[in-house]
C-alpha positions in Angstrom: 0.0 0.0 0.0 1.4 3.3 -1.1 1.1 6.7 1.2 -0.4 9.5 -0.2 2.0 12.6 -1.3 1.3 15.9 0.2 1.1 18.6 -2.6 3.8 21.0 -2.7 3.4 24.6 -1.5 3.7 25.7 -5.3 0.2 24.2 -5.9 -1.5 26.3 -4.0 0.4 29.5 -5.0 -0.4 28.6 -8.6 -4.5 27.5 -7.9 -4.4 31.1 -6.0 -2.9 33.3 -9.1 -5.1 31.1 -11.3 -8.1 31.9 -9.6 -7.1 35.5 -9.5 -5.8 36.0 -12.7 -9.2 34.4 -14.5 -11.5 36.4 -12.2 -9.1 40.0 -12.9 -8.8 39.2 -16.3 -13.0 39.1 -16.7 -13.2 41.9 -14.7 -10.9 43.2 -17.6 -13.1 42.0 -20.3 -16.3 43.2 -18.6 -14.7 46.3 -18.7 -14.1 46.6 -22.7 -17.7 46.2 -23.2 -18.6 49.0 -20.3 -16.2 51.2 -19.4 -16.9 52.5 -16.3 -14.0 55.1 -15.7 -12.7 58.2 -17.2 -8.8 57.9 -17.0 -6.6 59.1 -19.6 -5.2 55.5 -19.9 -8.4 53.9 -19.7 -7.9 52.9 -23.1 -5.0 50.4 -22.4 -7.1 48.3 -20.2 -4.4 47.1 -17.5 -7.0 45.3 -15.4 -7.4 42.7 -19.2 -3.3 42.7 -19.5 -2.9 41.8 -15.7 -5.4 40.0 -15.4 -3.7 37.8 -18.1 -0.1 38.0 -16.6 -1.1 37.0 -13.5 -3.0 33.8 -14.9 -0.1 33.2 -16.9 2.0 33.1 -13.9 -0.5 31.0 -11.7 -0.3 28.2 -14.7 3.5 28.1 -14.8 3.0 27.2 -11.1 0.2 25.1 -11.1 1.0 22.7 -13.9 4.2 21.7 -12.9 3.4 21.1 -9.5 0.2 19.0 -10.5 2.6 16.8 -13.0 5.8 16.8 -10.3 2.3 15.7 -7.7 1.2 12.8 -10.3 4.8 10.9 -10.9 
């Protein structure tokens, strides 16, 4: 009978970002349809463009992890 493994702290970190980054990056594309500010760079969008960064980031930690967890 084989123990479990514990899932590496890197999981997490990357589930978190993910979850952050998706729900930042709709915010972002909610955003394009109504825009509800008046900024002068309002028409870069950084809430989309970080939004994607961080989920980005959050995969490059998640997916590792989860195929480092699986072996």
């Amino acid at each position: 009978m084989s123990t479990p493994k514990m899932l590496p702290i890197w999981f997490f970190v990357g589930l978190m970002l993910t979850v952050l980054g998706a729900m930042i990056s709709a915010m972002g594309i909610h955003y394009i349809f109504t825009p509800q500010t008046r900024t002068v760079l309002a028409h870069l969008n950084p809430s989309l463009w970080w939004g994607l960064i961080i989920l980005v980031a959050g995969l490059l930690f998640l997916i590792p992890s989860w195929i480092q967890h699986k072996k």
